[in-house]
C-alpha positions as CSV (number, residue, x, y, z in Angstrom):
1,X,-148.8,23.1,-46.1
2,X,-147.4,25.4,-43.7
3,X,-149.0,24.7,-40.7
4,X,-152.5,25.8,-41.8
5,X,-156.1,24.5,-41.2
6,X,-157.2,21.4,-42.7
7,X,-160.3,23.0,-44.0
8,X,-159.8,25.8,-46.6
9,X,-162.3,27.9,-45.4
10,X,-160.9,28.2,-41.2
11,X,-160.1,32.0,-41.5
12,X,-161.4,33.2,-38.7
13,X,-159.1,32.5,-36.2
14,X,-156.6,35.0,-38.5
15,X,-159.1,37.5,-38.4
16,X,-158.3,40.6,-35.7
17,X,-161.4,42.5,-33.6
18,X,-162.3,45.6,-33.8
19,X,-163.3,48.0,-30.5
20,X,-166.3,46.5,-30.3
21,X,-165.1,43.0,-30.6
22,X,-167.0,43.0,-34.3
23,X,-164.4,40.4,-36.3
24,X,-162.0,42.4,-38.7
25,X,-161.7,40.2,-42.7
26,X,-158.9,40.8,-44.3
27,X,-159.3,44.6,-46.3
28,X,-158.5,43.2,-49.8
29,X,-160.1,39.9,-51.1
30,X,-160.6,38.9,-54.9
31,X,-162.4,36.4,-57.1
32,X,-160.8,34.5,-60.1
33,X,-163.7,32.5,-61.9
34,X,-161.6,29.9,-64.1
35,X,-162.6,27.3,-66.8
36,X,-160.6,24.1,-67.5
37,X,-158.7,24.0,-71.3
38,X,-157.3,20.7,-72.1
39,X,-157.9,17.7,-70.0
40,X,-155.9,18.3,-66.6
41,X,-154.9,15.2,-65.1
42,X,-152.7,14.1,-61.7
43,X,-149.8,16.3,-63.1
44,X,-152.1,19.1,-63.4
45,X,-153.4,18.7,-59.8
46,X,-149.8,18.6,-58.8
47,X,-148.7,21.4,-60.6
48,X,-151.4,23.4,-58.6
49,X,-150.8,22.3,-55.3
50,X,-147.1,23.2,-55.6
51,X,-148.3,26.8,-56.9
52,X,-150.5,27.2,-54.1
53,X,-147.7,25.4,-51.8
54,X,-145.3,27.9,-52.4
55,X,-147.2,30.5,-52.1
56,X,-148.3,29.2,-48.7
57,X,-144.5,29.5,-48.0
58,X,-143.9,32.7,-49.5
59,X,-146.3,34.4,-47.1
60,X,-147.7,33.7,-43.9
61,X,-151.4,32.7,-43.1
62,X,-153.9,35.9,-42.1
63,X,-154.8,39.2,-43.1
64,X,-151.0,40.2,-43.2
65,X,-150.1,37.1,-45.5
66,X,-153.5,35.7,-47.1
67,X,-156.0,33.4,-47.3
68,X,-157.5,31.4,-49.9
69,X,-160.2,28.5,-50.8
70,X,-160.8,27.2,-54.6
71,X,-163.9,26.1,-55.2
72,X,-165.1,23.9,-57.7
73,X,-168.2,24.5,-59.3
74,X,-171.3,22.3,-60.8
75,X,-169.8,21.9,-64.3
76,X,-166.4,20.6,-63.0
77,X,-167.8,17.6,-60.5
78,X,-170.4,16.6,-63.3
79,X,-168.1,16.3,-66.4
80,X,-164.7,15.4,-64.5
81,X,-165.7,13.7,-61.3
82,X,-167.6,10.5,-60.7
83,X,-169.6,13.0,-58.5
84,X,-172.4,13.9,-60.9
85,X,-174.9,16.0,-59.1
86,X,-173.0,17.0,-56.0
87,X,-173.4,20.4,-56.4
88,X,-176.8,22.1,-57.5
89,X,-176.9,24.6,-60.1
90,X,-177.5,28.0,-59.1
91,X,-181.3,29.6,-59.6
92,X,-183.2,33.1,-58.9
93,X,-183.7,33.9,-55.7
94,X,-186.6,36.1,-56.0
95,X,-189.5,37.0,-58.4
96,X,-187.6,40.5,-59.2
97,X,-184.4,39.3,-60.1
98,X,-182.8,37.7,-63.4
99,X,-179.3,37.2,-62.5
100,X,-176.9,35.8,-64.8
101,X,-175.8,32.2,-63.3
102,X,-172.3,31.8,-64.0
103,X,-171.2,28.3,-64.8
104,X,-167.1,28.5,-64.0
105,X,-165.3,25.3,-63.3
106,X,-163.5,26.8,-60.5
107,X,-162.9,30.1,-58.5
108,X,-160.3,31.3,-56.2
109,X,-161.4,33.5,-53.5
110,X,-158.1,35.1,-51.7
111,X,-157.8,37.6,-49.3
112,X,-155.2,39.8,-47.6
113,X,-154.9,43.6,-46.4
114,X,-152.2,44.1,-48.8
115,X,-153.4,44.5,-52.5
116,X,-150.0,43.8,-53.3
117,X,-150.4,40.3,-52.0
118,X,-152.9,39.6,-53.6
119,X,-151.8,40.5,-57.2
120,X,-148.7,38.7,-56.8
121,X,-150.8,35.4,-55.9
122,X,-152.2,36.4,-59.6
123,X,-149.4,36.8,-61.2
124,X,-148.0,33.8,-59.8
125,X,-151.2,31.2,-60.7
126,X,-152.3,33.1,-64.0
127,X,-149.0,35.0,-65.2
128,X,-145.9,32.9,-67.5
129,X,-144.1,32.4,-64.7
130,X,-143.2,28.6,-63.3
131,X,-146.1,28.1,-61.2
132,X,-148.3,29.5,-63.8
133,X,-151.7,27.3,-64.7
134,X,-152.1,28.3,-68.1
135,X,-151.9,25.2,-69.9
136,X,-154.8,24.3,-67.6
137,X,-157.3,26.8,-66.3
138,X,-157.8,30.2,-68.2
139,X,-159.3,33.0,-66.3
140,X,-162.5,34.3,-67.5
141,X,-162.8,36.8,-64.5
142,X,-161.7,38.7,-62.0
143,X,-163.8,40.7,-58.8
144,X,-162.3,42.7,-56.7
145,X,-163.1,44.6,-53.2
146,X,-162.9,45.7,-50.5
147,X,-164.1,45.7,-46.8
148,X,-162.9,47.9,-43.9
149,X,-163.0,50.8,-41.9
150,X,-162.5,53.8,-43.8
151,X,-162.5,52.1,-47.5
152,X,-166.3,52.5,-48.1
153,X,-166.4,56.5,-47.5
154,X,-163.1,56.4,-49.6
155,X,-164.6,54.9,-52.2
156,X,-167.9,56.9,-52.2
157,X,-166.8,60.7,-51.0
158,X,-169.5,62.1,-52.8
159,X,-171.9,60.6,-50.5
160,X,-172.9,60.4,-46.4
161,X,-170.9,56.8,-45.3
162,X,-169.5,56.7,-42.0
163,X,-166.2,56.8,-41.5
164,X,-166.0,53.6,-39.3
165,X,-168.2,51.7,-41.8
166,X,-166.5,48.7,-43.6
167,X,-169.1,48.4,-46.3
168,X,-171.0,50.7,-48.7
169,X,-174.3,51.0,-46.8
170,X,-172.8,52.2,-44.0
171,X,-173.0,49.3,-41.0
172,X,-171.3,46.4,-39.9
173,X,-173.0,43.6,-41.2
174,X,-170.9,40.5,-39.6
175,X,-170.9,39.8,-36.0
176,X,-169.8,36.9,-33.6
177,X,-173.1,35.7,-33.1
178,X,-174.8,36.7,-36.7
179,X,-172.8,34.2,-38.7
180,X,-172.6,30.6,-38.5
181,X,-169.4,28.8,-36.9
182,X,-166.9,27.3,-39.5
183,X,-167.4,24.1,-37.2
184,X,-171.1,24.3,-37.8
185,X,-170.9,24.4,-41.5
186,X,-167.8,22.1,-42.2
187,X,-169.3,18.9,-43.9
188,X,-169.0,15.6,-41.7
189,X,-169.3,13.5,-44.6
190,X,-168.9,12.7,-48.3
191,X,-167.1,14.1,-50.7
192,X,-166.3,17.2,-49.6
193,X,-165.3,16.2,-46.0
194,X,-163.8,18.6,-44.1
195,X,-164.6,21.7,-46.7
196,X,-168.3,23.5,-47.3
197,X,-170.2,24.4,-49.9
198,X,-170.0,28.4,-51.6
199,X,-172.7,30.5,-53.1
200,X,-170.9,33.6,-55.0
201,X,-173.3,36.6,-55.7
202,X,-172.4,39.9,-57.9
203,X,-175.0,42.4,-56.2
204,X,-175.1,46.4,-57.3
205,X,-176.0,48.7,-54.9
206,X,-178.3,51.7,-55.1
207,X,-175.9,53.6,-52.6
208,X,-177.2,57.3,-53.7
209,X,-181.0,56.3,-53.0
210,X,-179.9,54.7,-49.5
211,X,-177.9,57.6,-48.5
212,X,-180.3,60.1,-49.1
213,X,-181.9,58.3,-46.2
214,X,-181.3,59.7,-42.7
215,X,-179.3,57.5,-40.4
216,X,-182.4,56.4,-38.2
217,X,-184.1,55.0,-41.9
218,X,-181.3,53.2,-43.0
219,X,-181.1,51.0,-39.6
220,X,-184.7,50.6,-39.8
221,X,-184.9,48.9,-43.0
222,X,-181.3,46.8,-42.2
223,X,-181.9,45.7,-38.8
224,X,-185.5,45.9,-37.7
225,X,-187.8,49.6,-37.1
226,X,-187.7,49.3,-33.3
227,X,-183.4,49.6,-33.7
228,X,-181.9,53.4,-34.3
229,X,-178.3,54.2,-35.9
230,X,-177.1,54.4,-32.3
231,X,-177.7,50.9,-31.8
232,X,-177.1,49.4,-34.8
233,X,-173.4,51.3,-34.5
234,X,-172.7,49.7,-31.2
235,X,-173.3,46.3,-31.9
236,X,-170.8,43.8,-31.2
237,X,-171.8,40.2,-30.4
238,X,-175.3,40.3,-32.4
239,X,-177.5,42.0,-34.6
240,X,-180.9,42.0,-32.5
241,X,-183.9,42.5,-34.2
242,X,-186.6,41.1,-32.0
243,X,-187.3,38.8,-35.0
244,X,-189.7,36.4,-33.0
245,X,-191.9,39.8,-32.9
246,X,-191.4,40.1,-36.5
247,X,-195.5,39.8,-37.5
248,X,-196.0,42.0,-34.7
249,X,-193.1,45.1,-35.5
250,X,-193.9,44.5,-39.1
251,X,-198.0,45.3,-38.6
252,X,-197.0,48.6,-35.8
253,X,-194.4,50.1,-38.1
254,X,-195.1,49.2,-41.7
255,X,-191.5,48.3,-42.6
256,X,-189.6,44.9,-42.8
257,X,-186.4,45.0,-41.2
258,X,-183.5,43.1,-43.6
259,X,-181.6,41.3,-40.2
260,X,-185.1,41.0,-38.6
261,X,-186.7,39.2,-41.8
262,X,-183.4,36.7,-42.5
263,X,-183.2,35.6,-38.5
264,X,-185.7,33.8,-39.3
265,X,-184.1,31.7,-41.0
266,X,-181.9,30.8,-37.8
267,X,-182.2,27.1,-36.3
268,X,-182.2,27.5,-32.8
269,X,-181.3,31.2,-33.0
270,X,-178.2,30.1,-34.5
271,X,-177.5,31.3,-38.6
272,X,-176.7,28.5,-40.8
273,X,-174.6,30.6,-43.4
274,X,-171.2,32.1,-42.6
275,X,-170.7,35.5,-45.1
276,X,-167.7,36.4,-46.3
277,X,-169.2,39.0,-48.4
278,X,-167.1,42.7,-49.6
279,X,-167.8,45.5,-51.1
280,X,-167.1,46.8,-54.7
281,X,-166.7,49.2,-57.5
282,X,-166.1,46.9,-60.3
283,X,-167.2,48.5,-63.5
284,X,-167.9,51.9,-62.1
285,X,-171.0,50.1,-60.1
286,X,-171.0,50.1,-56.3
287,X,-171.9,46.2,-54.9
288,X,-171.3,43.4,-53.1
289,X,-169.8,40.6,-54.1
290,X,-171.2,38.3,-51.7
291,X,-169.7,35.4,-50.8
292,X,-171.8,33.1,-48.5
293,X,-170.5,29.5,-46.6
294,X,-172.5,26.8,-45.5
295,X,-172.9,23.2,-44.9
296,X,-175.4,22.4,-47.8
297,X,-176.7,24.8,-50.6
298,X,-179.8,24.6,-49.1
299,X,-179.6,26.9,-45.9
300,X,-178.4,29.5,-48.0
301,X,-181.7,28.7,-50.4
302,X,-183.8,28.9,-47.3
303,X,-182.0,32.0,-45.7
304,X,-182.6,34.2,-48.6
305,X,-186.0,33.0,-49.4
306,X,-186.7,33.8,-45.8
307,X,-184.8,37.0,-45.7
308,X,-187.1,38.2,-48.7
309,X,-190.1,39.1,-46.9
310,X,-192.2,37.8,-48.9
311,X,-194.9,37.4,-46.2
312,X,-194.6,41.3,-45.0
313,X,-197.5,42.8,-47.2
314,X,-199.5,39.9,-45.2
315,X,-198.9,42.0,-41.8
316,X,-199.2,45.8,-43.1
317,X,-200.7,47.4,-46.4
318,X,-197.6,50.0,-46.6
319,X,-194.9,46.9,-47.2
320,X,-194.7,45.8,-51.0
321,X,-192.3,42.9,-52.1
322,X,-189.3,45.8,-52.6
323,X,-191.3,48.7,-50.5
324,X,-190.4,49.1,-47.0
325,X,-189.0,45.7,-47.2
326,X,-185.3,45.2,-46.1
327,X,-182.6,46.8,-48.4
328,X,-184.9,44.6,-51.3
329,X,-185.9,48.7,-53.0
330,X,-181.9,49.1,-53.0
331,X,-180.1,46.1,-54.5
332,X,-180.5,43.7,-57.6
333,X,-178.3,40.5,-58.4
334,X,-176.6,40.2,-61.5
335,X,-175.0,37.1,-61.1
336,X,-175.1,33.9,-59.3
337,X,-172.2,30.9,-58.9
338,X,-172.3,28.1,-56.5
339,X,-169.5,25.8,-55.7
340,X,-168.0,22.9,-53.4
341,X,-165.0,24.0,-51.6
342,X,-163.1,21.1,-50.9
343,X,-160.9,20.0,-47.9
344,X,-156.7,21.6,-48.3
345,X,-155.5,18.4,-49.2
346,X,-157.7,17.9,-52.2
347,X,-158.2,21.4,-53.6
348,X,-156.1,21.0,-56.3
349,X,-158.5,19.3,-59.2
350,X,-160.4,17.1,-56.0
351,X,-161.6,13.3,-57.2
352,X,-160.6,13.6,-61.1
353,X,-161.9,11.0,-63.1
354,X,-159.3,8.3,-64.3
């Protein structure tokens, strides 16, 4: 396997920094969602691993090769596993939203900065070629994105994005000490030993009502009202947003800050869910497919119940469930997917039934 990680999801180390030590993701990542056709067995797993093999040898691992996991969702572990139940179904996430939840047996998340990369890995798993898995797993979609400097005001000239900002609303949203460790959220046991579990989201964006913000809104409602655009742009190691103080900042300033509101969600002031999330114009609609890592299903459940604000109308009259509450007035989710990632060895069709 070329000399990369034993868990699928171990990008990190590829990943570069930028000037502000804020890690850099590969500028290019996809999403295949797949179902199964036909009743794969152990020459069907091996037929996959020695696609994904030799693409492992045909380019190197990081953002100037590529990375990959294949997930297996829900429907795959209940009707071709002994492993009934090992993945829970995905489910709204708020009383405002009534997301499609997608139900694919599998998805491949890969991720280079070279767009040409990545459609040759297409090509090579879904085209008629030799290492094509066609007799097996039919594609029923593909996302695509983007996340870097540059590529969000490319995408939106029309509009007020930074030039430096690697996503559509105009910050950095990952740093070193907002996201979860892959150590932290690589499971110890069971199953999927050595991997994690996914949750996949399709979000669209209300990017002209955000952007008609000025700078100094816009960090209010995505870090916390006491942090201005000045701050928020020189962040590096953390995304501080006095959430302790979060009943208190919420009843001064009438507005529920989105990284303030999901800290709380932290154990130990450490995040339990590690985002791999990028931006997107599929279909002419600006969004985020979010892609979110963690140990069980459950912290990213909790996270983005938290993260919600339910509780800020409690603490101000001003703050509705969407109003003056995070980016919740600028987003909606369309769909929903969760998965188990397995460990590199047993990606390919992990624990088929006999």
């Amino acid at each position: 396997m070329t000399g990369r990680p034993a868990g699928q999801h171990e990008w990190e180390a590829s990943f570069g920094r930028d000037a502000n030590g804020r890690p850099v993701p590969p500028r290019r990542q996809q999403l295949i969602l797949v179902d199964i056709v036909g009743s794969p067995g152990p020459a069907a797993a091996a037929h996959l691993e020695a696609a994904l093999s030799a693409l492992e040898e045909r380019y190197p691992y990081g953002r100037d090769g590529f990375l990959a996991t294949v997930g297996w969702g829900h429907t795959y572990w209940d009707r071709y596993t002994e492993h009934t139940g090992l993945i829970n179904v995905p489910a709204r996430m708020s009383r405002w939203e009534d997301p499609v939840l997608d139900t694919p047996h599998a998805i491949f998340h890969t991720a280079s900065d070279h767009q040409d990369v990545l459609d040759d890995i297409h090509a090579t798993l879904f085209g008629a070629g030799a290492h094509g898995q066609g007799e097996f797993l039919k594609v029923l979609e593909v996302r695509s994105g983007f996340v870097g400097e540059g590529l969000a005001a490319e995408a939106l000239p029309q509009l007020d994005v930074p030039a430096n900002s690697p996503l559509l609303l105009g910050f950095h949203s990952v740093h070193k000490g907002s996201q979860a460790t892959e150590e932290s959220i690589t499971i110890t046991e069971g199953p999927l030993t050595g991997g994690t579990t996914q949750h996949v989201s399709r979000i669209e964006l209300d990017v002209d009502r955000w952007h008609a913000q000025n700078r100094d809104q816009q960090a209010a409602l995505m870090f916390a009202p006491t942090v201005t655009a000045a701050q928020a742009e020189a962040l590096s190691d953390d995304a501080p947003s006095d959430y302790e103080k979060y009943e208190q900042t919420v009843g001064e300033y009438g507005i529920v800050g989105h990284a303030q509101a999901a800290a709380r969600a932290r154990v130990n002031n450490v995040p339990v869910i590690n985002r791999r999330d990028f931006a997107t114009l599929d279909g002419g609609r600006p969004g985020t497919h979010f892609v979110a890592l963690q140990r069980e299903l459950r912290d990213f459940n909790n996270t983005r119940a938290i993260m919600n604000g339910a509780d800020g109308p409690d603490y101000h009259r001003s703050v509705g469930a969407r109003r003056r509450n995070g980016i919740n007035a600028f987003f909606d989710v369309t769909h929903r997917a969760t998965f188990g990632v397995p460990s590199r060895a047993l990606r390919a069709y992990p624990f088929l039934r006999s």
